[in-house]
SERO-4910 file (N, C-alpha, C, O; in steps of 0.05 Angstrom, whole numbers):
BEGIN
 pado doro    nc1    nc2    nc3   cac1   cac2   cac3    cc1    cc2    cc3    oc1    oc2    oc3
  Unk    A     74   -744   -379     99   -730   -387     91   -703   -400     73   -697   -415
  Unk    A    114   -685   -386     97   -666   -401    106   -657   -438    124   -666   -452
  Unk    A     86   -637   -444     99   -635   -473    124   -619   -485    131   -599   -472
  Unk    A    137   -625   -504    161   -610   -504    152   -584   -512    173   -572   -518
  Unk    A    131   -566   -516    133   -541   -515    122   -535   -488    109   -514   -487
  Unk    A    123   -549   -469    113   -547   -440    149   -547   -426    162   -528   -419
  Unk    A    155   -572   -427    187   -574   -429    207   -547   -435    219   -532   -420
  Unk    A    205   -548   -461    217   -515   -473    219   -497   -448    240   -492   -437
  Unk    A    187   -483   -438    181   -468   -417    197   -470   -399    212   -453   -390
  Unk    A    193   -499   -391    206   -504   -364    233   -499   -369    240   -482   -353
  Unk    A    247   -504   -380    284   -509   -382    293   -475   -394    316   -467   -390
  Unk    A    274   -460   -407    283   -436   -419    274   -412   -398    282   -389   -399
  Unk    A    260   -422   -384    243   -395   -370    268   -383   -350    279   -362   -352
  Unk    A    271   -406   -331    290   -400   -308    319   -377   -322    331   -358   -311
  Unk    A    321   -385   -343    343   -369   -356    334   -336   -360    346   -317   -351
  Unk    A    311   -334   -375    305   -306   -380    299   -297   -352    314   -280   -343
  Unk    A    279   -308   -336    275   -292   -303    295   -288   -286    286   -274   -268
  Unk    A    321   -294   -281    342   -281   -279    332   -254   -280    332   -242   -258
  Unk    A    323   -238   -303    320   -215   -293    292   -202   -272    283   -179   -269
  Unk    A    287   -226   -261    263   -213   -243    284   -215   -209    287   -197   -193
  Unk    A    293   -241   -211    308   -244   -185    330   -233   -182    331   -219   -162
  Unk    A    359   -235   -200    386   -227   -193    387   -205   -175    367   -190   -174
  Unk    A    403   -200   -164    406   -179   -148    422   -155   -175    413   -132   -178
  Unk    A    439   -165   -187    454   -148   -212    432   -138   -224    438   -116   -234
  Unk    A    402   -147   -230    383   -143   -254    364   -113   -227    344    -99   -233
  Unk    A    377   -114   -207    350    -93   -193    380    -73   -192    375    -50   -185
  Unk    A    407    -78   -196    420    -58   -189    432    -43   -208    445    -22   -203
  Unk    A    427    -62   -246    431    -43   -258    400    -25   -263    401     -9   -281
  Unk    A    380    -26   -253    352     -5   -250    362     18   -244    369     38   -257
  Unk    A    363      9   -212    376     23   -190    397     48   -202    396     71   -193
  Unk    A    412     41   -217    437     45   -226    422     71   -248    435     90   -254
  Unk    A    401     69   -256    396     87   -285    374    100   -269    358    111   -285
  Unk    A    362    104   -232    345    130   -219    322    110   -218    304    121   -205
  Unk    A    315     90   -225    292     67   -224    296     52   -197    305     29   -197
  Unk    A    288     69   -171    289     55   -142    269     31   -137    247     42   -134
  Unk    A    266     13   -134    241     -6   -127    234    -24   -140    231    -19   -164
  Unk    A    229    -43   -133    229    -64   -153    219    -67   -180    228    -76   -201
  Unk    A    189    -53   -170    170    -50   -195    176    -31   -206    166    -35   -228
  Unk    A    187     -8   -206    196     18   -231    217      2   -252    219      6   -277
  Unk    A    230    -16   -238    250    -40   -258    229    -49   -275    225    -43   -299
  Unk    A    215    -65   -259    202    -91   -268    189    -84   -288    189    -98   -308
  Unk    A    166    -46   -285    154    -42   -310    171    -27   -335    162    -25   -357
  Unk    A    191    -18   -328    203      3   -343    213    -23   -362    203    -25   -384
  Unk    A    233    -42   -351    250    -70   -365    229    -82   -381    234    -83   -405
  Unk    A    205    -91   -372    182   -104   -385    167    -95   -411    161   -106   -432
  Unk    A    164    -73   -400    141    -50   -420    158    -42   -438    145    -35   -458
  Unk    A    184    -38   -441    204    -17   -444    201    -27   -485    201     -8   -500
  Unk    A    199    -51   -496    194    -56   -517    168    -30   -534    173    -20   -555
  Unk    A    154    -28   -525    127    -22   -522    135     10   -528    121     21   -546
  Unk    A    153     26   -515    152     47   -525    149     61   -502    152     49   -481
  Unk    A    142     92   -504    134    103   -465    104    108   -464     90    128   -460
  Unk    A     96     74   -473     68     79   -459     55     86   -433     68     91   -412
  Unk    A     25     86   -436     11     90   -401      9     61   -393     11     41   -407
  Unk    A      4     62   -368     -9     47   -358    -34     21   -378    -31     -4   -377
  Unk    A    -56     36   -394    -76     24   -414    -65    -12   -423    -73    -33   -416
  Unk    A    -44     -5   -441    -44    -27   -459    -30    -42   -447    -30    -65   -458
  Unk    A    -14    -40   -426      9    -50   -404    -10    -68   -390     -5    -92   -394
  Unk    A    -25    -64   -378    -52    -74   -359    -54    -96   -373    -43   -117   -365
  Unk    A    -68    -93   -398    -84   -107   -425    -63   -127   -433    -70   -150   -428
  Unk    A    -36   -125   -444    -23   -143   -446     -1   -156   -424     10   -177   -431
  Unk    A      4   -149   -404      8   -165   -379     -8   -182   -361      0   -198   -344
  Unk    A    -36   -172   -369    -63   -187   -360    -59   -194   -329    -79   -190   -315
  Unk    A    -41   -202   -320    -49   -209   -293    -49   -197   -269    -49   -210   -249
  Unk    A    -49   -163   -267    -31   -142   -257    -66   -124   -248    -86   -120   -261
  Unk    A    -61   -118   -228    -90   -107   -221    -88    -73   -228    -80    -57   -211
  Unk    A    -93    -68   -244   -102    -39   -259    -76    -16   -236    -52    -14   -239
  Unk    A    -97     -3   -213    -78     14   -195    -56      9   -198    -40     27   -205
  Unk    A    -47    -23   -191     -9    -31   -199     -3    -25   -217     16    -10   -217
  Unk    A    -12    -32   -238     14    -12   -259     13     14   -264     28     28   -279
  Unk    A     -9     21   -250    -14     62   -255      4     69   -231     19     88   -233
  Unk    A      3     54   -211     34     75   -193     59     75   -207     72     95   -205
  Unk    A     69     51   -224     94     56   -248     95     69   -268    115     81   -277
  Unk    A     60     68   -282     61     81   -314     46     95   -307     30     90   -289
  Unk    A     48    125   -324     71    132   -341     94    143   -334    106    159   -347
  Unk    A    100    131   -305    118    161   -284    143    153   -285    161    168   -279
  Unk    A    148    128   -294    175    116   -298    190    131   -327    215    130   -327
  Unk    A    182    138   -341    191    147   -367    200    180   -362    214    191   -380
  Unk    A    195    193   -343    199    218   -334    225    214   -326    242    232   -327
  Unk    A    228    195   -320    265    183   -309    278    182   -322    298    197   -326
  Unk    A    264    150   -339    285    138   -363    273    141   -384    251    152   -382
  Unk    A    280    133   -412    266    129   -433    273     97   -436    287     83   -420
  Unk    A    258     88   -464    253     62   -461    277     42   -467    282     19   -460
  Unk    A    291     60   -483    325     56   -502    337     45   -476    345     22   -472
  Unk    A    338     73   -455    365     73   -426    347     36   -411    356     13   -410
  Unk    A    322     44   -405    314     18   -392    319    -14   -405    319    -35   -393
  Unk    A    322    -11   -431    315    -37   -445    361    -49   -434    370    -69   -422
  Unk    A    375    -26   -446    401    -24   -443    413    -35   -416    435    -45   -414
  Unk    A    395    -33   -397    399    -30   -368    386    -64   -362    396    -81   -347
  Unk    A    376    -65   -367    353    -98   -364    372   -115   -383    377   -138   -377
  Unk    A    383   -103   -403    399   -131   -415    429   -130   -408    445   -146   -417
  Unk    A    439   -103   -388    468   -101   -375    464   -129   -350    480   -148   -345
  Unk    A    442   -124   -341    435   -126   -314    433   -166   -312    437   -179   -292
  Unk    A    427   -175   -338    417   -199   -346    457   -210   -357    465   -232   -351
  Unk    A    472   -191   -371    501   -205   -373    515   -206   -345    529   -224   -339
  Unk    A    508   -181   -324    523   -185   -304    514   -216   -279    527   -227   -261
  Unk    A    487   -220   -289    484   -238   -272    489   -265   -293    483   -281   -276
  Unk    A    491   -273   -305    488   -295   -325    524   -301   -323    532   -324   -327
  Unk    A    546   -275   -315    574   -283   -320    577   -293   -283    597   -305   -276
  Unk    A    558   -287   -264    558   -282   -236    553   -328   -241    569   -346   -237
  Unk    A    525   -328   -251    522   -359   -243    524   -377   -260    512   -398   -254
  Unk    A    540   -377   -286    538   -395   -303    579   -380   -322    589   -377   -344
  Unk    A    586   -377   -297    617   -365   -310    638   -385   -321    660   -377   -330
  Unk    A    630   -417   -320    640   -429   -332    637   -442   -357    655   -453   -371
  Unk    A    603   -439   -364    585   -446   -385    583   -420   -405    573   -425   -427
  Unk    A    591   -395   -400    585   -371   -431    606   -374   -454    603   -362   -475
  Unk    A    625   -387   -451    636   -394   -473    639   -413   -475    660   -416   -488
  Unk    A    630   -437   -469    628   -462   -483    611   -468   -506    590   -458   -517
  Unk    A    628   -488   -510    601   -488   -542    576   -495   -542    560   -488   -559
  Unk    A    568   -515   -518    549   -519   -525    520   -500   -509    496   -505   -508
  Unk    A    535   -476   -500    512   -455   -492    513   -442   -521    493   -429   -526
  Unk    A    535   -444   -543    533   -432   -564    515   -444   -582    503   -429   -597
  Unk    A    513   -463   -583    499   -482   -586    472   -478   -588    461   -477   -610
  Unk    A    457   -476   -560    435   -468   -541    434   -446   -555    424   -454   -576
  Unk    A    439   -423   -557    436   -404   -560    422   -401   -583    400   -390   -584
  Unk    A    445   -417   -614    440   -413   -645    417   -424   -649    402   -414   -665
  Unk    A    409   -450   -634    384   -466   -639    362   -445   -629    347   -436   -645
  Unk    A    361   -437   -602    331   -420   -596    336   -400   -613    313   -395   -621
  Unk    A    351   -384   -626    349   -361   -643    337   -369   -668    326   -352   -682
  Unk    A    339   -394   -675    328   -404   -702    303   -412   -692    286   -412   -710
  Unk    A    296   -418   -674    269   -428   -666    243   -413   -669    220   -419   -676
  Unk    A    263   -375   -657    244   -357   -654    245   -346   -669    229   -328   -668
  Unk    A    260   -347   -691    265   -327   -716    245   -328   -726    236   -351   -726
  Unk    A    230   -310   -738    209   -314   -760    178   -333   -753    165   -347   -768
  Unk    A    177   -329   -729    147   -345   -716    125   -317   -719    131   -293   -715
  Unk    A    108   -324   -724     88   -308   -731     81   -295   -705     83   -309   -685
  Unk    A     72   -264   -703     68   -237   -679     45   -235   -676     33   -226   -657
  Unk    A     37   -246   -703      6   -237   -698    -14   -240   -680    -18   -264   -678
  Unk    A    -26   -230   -666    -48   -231   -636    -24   -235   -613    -29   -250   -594
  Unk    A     10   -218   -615     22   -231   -593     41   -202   -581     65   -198   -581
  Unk    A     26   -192   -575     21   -163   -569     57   -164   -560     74   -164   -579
  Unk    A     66   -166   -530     88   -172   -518    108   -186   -534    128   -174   -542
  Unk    A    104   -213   -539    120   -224   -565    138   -205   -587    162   -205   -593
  Unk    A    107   -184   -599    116   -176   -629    136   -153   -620    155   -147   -634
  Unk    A    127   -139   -591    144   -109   -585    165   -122   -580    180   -109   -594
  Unk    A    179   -140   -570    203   -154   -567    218   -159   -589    242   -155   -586
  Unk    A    210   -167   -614    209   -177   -633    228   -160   -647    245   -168   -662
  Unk    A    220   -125   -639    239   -104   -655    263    -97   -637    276    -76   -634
  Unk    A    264   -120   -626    288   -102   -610    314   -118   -624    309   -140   -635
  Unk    A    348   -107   -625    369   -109   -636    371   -144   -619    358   -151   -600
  Unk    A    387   -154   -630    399   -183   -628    420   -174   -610    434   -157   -621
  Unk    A    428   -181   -585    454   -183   -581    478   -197   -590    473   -219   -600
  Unk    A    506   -191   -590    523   -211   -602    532   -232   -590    533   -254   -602
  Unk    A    541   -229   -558    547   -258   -547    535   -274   -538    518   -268   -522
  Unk    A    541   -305   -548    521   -324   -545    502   -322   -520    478   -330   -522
  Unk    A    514   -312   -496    496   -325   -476    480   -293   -463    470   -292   -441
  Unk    A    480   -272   -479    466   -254   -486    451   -256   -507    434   -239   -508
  Unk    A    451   -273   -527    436   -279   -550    410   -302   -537    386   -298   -541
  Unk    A    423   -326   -520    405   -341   -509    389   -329   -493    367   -340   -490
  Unk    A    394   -306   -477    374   -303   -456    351   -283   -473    329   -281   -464
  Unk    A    360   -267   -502    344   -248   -519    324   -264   -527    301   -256   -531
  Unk    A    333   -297   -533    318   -318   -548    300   -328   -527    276   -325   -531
  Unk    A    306   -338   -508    291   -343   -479    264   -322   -476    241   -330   -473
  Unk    A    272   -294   -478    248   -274   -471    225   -276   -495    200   -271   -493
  Unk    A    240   -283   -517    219   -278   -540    209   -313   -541    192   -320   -558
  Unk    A    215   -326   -529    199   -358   -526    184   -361   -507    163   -374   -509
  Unk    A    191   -344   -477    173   -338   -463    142   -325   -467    119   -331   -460
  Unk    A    154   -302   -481    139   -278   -494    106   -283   -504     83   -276   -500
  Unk    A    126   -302   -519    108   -314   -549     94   -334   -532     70   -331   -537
  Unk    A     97   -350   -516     78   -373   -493     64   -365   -482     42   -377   -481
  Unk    A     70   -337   -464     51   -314   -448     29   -312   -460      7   -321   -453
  Unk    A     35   -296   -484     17   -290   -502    -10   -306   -516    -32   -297   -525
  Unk    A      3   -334   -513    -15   -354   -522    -39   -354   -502    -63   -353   -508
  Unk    A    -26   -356   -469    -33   -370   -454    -47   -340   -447    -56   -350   -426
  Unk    A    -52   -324   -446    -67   -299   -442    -97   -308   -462   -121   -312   -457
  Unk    A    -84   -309   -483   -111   -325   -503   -125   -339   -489   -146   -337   -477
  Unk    A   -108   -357   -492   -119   -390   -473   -144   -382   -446   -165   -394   -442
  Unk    A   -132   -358   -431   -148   -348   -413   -175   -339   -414   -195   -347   -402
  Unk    A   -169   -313   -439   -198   -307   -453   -211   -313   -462   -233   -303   -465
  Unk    A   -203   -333   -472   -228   -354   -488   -237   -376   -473   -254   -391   -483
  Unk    A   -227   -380   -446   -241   -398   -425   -259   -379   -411   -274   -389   -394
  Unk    A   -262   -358   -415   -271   -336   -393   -265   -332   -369   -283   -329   -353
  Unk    A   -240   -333   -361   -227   -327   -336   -218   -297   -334   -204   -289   -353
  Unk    A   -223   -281   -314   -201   -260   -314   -185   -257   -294   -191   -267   -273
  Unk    A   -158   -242   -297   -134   -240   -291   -127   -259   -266   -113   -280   -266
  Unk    A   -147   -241   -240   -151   -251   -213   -155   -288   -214   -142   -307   -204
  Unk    A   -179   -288   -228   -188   -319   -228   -161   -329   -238   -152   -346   -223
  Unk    A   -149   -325   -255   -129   -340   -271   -109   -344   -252    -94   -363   -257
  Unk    A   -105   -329   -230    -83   -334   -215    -92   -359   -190    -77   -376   -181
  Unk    A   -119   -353   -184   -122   -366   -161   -128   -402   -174   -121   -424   -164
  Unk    A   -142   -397   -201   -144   -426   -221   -111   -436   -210   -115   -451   -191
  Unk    A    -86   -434   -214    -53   -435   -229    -51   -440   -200    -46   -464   -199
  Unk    A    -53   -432   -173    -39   -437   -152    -62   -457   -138    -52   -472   -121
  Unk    A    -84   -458   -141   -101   -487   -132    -90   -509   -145    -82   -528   -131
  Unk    A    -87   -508   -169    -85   -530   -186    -50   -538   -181    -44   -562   -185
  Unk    A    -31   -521   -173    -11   -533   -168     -2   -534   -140     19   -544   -134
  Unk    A    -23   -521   -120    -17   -528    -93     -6   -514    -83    -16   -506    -62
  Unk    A     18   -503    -92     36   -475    -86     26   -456    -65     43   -446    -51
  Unk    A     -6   -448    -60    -14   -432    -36     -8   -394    -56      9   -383    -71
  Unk    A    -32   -389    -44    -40   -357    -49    -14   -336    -53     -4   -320    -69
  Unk    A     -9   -350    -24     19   -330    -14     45   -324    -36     61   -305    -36
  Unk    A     41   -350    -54     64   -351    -72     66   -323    -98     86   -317   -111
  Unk    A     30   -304   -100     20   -292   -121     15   -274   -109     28   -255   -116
  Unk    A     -1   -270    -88    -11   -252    -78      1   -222    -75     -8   -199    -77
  Unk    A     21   -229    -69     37   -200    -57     49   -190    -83     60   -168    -83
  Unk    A     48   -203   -104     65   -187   -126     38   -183   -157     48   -186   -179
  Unk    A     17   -180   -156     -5   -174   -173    -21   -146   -159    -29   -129   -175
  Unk    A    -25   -141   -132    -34   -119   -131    -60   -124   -120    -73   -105   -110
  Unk    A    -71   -148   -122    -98   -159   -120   -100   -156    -88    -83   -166    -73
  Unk    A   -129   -138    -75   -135   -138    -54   -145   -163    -42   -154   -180    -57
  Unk    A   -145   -167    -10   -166   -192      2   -190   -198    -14   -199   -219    -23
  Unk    A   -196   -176    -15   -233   -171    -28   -220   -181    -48   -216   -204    -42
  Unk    A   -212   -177    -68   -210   -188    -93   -203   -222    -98   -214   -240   -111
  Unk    A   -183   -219    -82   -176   -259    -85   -206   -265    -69   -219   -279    -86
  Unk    A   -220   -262    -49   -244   -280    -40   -267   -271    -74   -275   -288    -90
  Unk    A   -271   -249    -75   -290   -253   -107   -283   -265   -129   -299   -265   -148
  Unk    A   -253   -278   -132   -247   -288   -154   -258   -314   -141   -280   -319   -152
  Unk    A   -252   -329   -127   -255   -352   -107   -276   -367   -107   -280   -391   -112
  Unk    A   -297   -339    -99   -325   -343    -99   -341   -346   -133   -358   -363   -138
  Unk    A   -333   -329   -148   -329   -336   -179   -334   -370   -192   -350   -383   -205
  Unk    A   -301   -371   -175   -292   -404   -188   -320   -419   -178   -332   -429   -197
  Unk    A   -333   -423   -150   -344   -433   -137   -366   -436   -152   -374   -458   -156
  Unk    A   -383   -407   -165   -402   -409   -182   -401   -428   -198   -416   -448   -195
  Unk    A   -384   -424   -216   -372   -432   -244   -362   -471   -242   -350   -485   -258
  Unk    A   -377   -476   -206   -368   -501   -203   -334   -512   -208   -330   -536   -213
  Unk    A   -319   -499   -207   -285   -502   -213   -267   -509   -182   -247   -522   -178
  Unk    A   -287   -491   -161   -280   -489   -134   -304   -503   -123   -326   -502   -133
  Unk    A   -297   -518    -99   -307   -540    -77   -317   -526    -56   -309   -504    -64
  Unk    A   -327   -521    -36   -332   -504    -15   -304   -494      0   -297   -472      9
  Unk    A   -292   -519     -2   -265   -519     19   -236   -511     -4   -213   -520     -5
  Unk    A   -249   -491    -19   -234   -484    -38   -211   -503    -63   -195   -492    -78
  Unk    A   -215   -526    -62   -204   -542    -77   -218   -542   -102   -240   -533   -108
  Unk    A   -199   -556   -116   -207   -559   -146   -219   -579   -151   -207   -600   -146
  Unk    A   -254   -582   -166   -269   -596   -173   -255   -614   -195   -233   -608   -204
  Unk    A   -274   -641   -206   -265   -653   -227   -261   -622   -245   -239   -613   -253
  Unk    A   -281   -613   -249   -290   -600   -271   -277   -582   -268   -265   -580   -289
  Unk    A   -270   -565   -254   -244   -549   -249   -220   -560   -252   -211   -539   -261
  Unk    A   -202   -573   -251   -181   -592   -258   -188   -598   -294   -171   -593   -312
  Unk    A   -207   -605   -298   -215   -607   -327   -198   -580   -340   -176   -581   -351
  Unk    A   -218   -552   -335   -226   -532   -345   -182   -524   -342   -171   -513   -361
  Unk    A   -170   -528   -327   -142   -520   -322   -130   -533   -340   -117   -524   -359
  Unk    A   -134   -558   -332   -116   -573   -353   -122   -567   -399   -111   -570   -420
  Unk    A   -145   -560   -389   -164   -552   -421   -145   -531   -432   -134   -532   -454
  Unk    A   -142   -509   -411   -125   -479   -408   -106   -480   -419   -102   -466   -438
  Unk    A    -86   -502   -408    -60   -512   -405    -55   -525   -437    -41   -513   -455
  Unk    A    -65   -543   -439    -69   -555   -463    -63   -541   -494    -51   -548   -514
  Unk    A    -81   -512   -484    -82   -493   -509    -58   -483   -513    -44   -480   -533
  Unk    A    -57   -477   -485    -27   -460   -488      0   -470   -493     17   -453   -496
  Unk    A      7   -498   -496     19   -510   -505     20   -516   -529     42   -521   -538
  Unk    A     -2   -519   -545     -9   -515   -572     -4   -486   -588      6   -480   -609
  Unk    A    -14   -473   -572     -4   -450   -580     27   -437   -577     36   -415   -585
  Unk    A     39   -456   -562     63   -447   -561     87   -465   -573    109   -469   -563
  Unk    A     76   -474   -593     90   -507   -605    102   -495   -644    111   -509   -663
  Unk    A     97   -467   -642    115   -462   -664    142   -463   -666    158   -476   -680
  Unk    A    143   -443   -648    190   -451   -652    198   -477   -643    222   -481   -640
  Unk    A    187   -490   -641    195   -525   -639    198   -532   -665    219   -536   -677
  Unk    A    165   -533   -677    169   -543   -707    173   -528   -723    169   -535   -747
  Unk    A    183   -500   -717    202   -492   -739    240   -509   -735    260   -509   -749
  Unk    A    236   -514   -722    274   -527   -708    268   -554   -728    285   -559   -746
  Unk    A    241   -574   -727    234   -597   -730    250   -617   -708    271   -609   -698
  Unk    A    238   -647   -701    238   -659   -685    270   -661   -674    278   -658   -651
  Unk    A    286   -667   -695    310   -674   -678    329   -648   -673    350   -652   -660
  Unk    A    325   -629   -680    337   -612   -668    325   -592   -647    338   -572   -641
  Unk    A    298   -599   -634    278   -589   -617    297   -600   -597    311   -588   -581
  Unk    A    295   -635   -605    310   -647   -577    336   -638   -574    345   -640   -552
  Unk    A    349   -628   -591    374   -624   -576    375   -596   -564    392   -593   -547
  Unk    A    360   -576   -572    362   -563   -557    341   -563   -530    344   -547   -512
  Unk    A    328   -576   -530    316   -586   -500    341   -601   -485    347   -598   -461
  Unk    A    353   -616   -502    376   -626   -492    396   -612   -485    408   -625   -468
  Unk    A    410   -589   -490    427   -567   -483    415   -545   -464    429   -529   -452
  Unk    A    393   -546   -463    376   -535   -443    379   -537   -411    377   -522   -392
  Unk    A    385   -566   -419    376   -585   -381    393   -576   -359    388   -567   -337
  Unk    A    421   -584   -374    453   -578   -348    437   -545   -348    425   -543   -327
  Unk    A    435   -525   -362    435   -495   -359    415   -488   -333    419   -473   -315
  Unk    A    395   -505   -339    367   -494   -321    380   -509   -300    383   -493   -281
  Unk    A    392   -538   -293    394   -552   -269    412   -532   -256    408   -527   -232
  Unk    A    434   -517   -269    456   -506   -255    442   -481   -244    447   -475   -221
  Unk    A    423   -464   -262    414   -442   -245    383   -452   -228    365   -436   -222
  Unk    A    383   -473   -225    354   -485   -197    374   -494   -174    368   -491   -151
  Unk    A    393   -502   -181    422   -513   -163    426   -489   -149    425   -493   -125
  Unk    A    432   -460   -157    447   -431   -147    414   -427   -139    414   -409   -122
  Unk    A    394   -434   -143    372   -422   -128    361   -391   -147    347   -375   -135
  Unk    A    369   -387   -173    377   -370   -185    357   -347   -193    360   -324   -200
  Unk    A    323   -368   -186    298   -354   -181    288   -373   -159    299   -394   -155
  Unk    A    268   -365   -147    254   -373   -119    234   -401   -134    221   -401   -154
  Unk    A    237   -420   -118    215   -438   -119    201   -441    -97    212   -448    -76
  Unk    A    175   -438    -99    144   -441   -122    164   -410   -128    185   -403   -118
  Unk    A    149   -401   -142    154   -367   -156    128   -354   -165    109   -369   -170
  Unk    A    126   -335   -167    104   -314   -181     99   -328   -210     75   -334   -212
  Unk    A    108   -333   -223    119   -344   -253     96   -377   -251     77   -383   -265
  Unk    A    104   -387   -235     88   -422   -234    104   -440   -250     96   -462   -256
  Unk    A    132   -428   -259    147   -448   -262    165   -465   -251    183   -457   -235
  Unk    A    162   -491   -258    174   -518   -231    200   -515   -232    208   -494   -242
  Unk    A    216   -533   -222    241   -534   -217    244   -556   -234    229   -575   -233
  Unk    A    271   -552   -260    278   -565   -275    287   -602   -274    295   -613   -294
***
């Protein structure tokens, strides 16, 4: 079974990525001179962060192969600034959220959902959580199910962050970390590949890597000891991501895991992000 800050992930994620899939989330970009998926993707993402380069973007998105984010940063900010993009990413996130869940934003118990993850994330410590903390200063929205999806990004945020740890201290980098996440869950290359930037050459040297490092089999499968070393990964990062739970404490964790479930089933139901996904999150 898995753990409830593993859980959390699963039932909260599908909510915040909405803004990677909606069609509303690429057309309010679109909408502010940001043509293409990725001028969204980095401008919406990074946009906490300020109008940085490329450098610390790389460093704290970790899984993004260097060149990829230098064709976005810093040329995206010549457009927009970070204020118009952040404005635009959370228009883009109400128009799709009233598009697939128009019967659930004013009920109570998305209000519900909402007050609990905001208390969860309120006041969890930033420290070493680069993405997390830049999120962290941004304004609260007022309606609940703009408040839940603000709470969603900074629970995500704050898990990323862990699990970026979790990475560097196993000694994996970026590449390896992706091809480790799609062996171990089966999903196939194809599911990562096209959206990191990572050349042929690159996925076969990460591959060949694992193989060293005994993690990969000849026939590219995952060894005991590779399955070990993932699940080890995994482990951390769930630990590390197990504060806004026990700040809620036990019985109100569950209920908002419990107010969670209908939300995520209704947007895996509308198809609302792609399964397998870039992300490696399951279907609720």
């Amino acid at each position: 079974m898995a753990s409830d800050a593993r859980r959390l992930w699963q039932l909260i994620e599908p909510y915040h990525a909405i803004t990677y899939f909606a069609p509303e989330c690429a057309d309010a970009f679109t909408q502010i001179g940001l043509r293409g998926f990725w001028r969204g993707y980095f401008a919406g993402r990074a946009a906490p962060f300020g109008a940085v380069g490329p450098g610390p973007i790389t460093a704290a998105f970790f899984g993004f192969e260097p060149a990829f984010v230098e064709r976005a940063l810093p040329a995206i900010w010549q457009t927009v600034t970070p204020a118009t993009a952040i404005g635009a990413r959370r228009r883009g996130a109400d128009r799709a959220l009233g598009r697939l869940l128009p019967d659930a934003l004013d009920s109570q118990d998305l209000a519900a959902a909402a007050d609990l993850a905001r208390r969860a994330i309120t006041g969890v410590a930033a420290a070493g959580r680069s993405v997390f903390g830049a999120n962290t200063q941004l304004d609260w929205p007022d309606a609940p199910h703009l408040v839940l999806w603000h709470a969603a990004t900074l629970i995500r945020e704050h898990r990323g962050d862990g699990h970026v740890a979790a990475l560097v201290a196993a000694g994996i980098d970026p590449c390896e970390a992706h091809m480790l996440q799609v062996t171990a869950s089966g999903a196939g290359l194809e599911t990562i590949a096209p959206y990191r930037g990572w050349s042929d050459d690159d996925w076969a040297a990460a591959a060949q890597r694992l193989r060293e490092r005994g993690w990969l089999d000849a026939t590219g499968a995952l060894t005991d000891t590779g399955m070990r070393a993932h699940d080890d990964i995994e482990a951390t990062t769930d630990a590390l991501a197990r504060e806004p739970l026990d700040r809620l404490g036990t019985r109100a964790a569950a209920r908002l895991l419990e107010l969670l479930l209908p939300i995520a089933r209704e947007l895996s139901r509308q198809d609302a992000i792609r399964w397998p996904n870039p992300i490696g999150v399951p279907r609720p």
